[in-house]
Each structure stands twice: as C-alpha cells, then as structure tokens.
N, C-alpha and C positions, 0 to 999 in steps of 0.2 A: 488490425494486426495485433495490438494489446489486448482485445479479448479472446483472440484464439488464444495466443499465448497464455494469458491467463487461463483461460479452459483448461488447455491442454497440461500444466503445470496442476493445474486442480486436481484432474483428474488425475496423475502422478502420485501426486500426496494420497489420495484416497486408495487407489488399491496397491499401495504399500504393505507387502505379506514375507515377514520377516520368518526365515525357517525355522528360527528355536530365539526364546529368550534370549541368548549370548549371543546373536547374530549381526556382532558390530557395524559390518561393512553396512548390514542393508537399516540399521540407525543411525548412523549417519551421515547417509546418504537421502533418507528419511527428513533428517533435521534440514541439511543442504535443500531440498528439495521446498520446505516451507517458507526457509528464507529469502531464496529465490524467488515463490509464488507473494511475499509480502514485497520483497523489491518490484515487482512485477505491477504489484496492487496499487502499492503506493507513489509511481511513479507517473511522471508530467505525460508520458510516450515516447521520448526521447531513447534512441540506444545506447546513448554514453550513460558510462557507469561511475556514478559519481563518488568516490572513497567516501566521504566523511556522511552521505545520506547510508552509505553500507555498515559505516563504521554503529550510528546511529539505530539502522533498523537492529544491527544486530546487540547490541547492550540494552534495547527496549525489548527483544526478545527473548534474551538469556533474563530478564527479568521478569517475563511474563511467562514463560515455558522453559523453565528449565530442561536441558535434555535427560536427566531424567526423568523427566516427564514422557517422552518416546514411550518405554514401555506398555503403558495404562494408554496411550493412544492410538498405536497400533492395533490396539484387543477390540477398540468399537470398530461400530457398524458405522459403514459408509457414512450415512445420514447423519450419526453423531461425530463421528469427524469433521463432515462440511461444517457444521456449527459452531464446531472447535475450532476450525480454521477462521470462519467469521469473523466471530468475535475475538480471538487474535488479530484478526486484520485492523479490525476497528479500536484495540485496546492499543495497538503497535501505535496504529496513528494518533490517537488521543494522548499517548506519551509524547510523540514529535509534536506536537501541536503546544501542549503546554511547556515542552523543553525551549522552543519557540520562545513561548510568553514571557518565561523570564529568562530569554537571553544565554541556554544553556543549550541550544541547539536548533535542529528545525532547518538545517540544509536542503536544498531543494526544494521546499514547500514555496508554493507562492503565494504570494501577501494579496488574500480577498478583496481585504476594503482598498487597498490601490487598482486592481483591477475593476472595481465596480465605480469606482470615483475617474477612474480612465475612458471607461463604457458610458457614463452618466453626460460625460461630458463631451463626448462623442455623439450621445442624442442628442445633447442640448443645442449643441451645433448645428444638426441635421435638422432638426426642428425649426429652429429660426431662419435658416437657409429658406426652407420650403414656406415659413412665416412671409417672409420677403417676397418670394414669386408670387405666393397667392397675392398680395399687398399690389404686385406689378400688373397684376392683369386686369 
C-alpha cells in the first residue's frame, strides 16, 4: 500500500502544470503535494500521522527547497523533477537523521542498531536452540 501511495503521490508532483507564473493555488498545492510525498517516503507504513515527524519533515524542507524554489521546478522535465525529488527525499532524511544525532530531533525514526542487536539476538537464540537438538539426537 505505501508504494502505490508513493507512486501515485509521485506521479502528482511530476505532472504538476501550473497555468501562468502567478498561479498560487496550483503552487501550493504543488509544495503540499511533495510534502506529503516526503511524509510518505519517509515513514515506518503506519497511517497515523505523527505532528512533531510533520513538524520536522517540514522545517528540513523549508530549508532545503524553499517555496520559492516552485517556480524554476515546475519548468523541468519530468525526469529532472523525479531527481529533484530524489534527492530532496534523501537530503530531508539525512537532516532527520543527524537532527537525531545530536538530540535535535529525529521523531519517528527507528534506532537501527537496536533493532539489529534485537534481531542478532534473536539468532543467537535460534541457533543454539537447533545447537542443542542437533546435540539430542
């Protein structure tokens, strides 16, 4: 379901065709539309919408794209849009991730090396379990 979503949110942003320069409604509607597709991106799958991860995507987005930046994004091409989005994706979350680091933010995210220290020890488990049966026969 979160990747159609996402698709379908992608594909949103990309044919985004704005009638004239001064065409507020459909910029920002435009902006709404990527931050949606970044809330989208960067979330666990869950459908609660969590304030302070929205609060976050969007102050790491007003600092990475400003809206007026819209204009000059609008005017590319499909292809260079996806790209622009991309790496907005990737840039959004490398902000959350260091905001993280030092304790300035990073809501939602969940902490790898617990889950890999959770998982490790959950083989270790499994392992010696099946260690023992082999041991019994």
């Amino acid at each position: 379901v979160q990747d159609a979503q996402l698709k379908h949110i992608r594909q949103d942003v990309l044919s985004v065709r704005p009638k004239d320069a001064g065409d507020f409604e459909a910029l920002t509607g435009l902006y709404r539309l990527i931050f949606n597709y970044l809330l989208a991106y960067l979330s666990d799958g869950s459908t609660e919408r969590d304030r302070a991860v929205e609060r976050e995507v969007a102050a790491a987005l007003e600092s990475v794209f400003p809206r007026i930046g819209l204009k000059s994004f609008v005017h590319l091409q499909p292809d260079e849009k996806a790209t622009q989005l991309d790496e907005m994706s990737r840039i959004v979350l490398g902000i959350r991730l260091f905001n993280r680091e030092i304790g300035k933010g990073g809501a939602g995210l969940k902490n790898i090396e617990e889950e890999v220290y959770a998982k490790a020890m959950e083989l270790r488990d499994t392992l010696e379990k099946m260690a023992e049966e082999c041991q019994d026969t």
